[in-house]
C-alpha positions as CSV (number, residue, x, y, z in Angstrom):
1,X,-17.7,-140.1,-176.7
2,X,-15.4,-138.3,-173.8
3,X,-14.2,-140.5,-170.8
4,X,-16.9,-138.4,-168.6
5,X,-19.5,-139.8,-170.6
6,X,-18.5,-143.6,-170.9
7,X,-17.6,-143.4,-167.2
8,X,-20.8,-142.3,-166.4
9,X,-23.0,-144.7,-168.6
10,X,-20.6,-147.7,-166.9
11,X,-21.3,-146.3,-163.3
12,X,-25.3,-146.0,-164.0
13,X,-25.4,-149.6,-165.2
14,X,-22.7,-150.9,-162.0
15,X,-24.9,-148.9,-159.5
16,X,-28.3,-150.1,-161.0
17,X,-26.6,-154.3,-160.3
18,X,-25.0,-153.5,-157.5
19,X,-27.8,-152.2,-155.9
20,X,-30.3,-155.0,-157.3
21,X,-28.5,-157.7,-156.0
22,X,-27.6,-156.5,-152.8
23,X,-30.9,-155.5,-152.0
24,X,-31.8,-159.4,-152.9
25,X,-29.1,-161.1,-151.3
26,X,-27.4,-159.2,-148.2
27,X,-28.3,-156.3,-145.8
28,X,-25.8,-153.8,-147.0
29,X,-26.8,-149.8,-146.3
30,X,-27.2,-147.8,-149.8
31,X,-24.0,-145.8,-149.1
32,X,-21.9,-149.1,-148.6
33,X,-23.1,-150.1,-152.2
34,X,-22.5,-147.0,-153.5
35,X,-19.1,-147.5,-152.6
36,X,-18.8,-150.6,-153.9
37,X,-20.1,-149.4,-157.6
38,X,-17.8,-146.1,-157.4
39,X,-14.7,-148.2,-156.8
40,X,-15.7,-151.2,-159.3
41,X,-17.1,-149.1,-162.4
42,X,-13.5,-146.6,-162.0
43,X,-11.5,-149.4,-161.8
44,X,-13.2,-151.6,-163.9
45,X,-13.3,-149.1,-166.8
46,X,-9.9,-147.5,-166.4
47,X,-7.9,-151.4,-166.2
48,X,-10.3,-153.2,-168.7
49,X,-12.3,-150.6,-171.5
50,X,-8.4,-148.5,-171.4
51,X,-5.9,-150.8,-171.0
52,X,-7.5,-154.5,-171.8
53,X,-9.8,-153.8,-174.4
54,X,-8.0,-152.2,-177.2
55,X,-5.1,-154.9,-176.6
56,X,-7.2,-158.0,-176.5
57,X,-10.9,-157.8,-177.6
58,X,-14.3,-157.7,-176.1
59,X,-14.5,-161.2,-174.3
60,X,-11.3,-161.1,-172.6
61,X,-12.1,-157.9,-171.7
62,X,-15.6,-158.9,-169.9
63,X,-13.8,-162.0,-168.4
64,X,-10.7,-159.5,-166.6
65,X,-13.9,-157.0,-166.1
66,X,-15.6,-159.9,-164.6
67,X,-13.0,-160.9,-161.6
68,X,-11.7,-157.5,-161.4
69,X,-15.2,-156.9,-160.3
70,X,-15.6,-159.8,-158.0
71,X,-12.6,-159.0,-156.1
72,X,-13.2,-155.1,-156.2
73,X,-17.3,-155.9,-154.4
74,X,-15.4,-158.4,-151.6
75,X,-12.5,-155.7,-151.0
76,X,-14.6,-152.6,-151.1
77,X,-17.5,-154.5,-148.4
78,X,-14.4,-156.4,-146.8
79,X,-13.1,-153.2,-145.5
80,X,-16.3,-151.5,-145.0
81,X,-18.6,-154.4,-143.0
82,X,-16.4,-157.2,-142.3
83,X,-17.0,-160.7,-143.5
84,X,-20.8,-160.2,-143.5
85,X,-21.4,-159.9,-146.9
86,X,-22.9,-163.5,-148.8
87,X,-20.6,-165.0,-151.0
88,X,-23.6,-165.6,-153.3
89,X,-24.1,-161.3,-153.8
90,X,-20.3,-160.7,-154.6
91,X,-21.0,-164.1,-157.5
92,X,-24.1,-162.4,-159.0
93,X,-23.0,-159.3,-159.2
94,X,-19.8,-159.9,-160.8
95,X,-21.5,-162.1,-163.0
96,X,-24.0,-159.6,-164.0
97,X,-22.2,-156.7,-164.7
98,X,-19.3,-159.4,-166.7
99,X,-22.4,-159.9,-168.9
100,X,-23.3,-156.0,-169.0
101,X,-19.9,-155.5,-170.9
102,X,-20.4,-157.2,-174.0
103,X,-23.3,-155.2,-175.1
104,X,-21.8,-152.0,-173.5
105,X,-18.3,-152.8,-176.0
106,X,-20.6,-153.2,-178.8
107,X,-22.9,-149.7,-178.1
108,X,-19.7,-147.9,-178.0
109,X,-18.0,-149.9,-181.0
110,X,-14.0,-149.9,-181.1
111,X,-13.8,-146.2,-182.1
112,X,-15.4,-144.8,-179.7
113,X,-13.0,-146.6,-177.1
114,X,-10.0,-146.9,-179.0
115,X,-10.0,-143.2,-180.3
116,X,-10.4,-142.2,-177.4
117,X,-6.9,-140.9,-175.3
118,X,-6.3,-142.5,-171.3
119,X,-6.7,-139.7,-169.0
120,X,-3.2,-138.0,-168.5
121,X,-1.6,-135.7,-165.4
């Protein structure tokens, strides 16, 4: 499977949490949690499915994936809204989409990230 493809499976299931939870928990507009899933499913796939995965496994993976997420949601609405986001949205959704990573290692099995090459210049 190509990087497009992964990338775009990853950012369907960030955007489909993201968007869930925020819609629960805070009064964040669409585009603002659109944001938030663009810069947490590129960042979250390029350090852990490219760099953290093949090195250490699935459940470290999810764990990095898990806080890399947590802080990428409080950033990404930090600089965009302020300090109005709940605590409790930024905690689900990291959560969440930390437990979306196991069975999203496991459809793509270690050959299909592994053989894969990180994006070059």
């Amino acid at each position: 499977m190509d990087h497009a493809r992964v990338l775009g499976v990853k950012f369907l299931y960030t955007a489909v949490i993201i968007f869930s939870v925020f819609a629960v928990f805070g009064d964040v507009s669409p585009a603002n949690r659109l944001a938030a899933a663009v810069v947490v499913s590129g960042l979250t796939y390029t350090i852990g499915d490219l760099w953290v995965l093949p090195h250490f496994g699935s459940p470290v993976t999810a764990i990095v994936e898990t806080l890399l997420a947590g802080l990428m949601i409080w950033a990404v609405e930090l600089i965009l809204l302020g300090f109005v986001v709940p605590v409790e949205a930024i905690l689900v959704s990291a959560g969440l989409l930390g437990v979306a990573e196991l069975p999203f290692h496991r459809l793509l099995g270690p050959e299909q990230l592994h053989g894969m090459e990180p994006p070059g210049p």
